[in-house]
C-alpha positions in Angstrom: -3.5 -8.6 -7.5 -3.3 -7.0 -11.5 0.1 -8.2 -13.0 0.0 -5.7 -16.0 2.4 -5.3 -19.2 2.7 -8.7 -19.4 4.5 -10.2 -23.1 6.2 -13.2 -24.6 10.0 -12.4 -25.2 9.8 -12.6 -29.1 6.3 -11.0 -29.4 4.9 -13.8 -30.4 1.1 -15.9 -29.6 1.4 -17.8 -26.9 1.0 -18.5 -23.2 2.3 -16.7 -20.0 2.0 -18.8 -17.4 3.8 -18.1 -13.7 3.4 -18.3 -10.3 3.2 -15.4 -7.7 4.4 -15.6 -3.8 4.5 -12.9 -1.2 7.4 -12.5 1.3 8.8 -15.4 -0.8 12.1 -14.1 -2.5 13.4 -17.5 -3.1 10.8 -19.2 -4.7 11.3 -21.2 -7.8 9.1 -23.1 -10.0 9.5 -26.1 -7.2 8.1 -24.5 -4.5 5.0 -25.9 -2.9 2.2 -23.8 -3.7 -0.3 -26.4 -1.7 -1.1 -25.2 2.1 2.0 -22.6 1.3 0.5 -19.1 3.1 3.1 -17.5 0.9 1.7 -18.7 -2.5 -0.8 -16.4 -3.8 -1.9 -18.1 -7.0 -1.3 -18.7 -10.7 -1.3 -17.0 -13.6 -2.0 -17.7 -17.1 -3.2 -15.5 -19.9 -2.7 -16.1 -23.4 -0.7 -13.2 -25.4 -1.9 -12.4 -28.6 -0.3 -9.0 -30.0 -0.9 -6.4 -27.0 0.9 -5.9 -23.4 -1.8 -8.6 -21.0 -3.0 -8.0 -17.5 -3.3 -10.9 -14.9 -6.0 -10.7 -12.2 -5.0 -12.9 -9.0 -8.0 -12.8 -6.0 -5.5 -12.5 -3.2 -7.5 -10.5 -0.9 -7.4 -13.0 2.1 -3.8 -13.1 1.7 -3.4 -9.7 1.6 -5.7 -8.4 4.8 -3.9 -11.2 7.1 -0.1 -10.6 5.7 0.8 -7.2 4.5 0.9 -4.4 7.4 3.0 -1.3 7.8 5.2 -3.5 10.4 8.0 -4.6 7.5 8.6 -4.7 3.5 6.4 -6.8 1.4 8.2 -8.6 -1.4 6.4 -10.5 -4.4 8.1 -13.1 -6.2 7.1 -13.9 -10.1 8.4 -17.5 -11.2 7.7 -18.2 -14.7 6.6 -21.6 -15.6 6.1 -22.2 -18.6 7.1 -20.3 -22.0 10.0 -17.3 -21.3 7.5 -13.7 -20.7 8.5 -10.4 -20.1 7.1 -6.6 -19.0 7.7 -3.4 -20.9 6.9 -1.9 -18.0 5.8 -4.0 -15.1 2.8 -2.4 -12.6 1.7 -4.5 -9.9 -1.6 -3.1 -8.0 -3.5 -4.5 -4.9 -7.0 -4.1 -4.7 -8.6 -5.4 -1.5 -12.3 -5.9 -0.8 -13.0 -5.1 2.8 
């Protein structure tokens, strides 16, 4: 998974730290992420001046849980320092 366009909320150094889950749209920063299927990792990336990327290896997750059978939601839960997107892409690349 590539989070891109990722920035603090006053543009300033720092770190952007969250946590992603899939089919998971209630998750908070208290979720379990331990032996959770629905917890896909964590991200952290340290902003400097420019929009960041995140790269998560979900493609386990993704080959046993996303199908054509029903919507797919992602949940971002910040955890740390408040971060924000211009404009947010979210891509999944799977290795077969």
């Amino acid at each position: 998974l590539r989070v891109m366009g990722l920035r603090t909320t006053d543009e300033k150094r720092g770190r952007i730290e969250f946590k992603v889950y899939m089919d998971l749209p209630g998750a908070t920063s208290d979720t379990k992420e331990e032996g959770n299927p629905n917890f896909l990792g964590r991200g952290d990336k340290r902003f400097e001046s420019d929009d960041e990327s995140v790269f998560l290896t979900v493609t386990d997750h993704v080959k046993r849980y996303v199908d054509n059978q029903h919507d797919t939601t992602i949940t971002i839960v910040g955890s740390g320092r408040p971060f924000t997107w211009k404009k947010l892409n979210l891509a999944f690349f799977v290795n077969s």
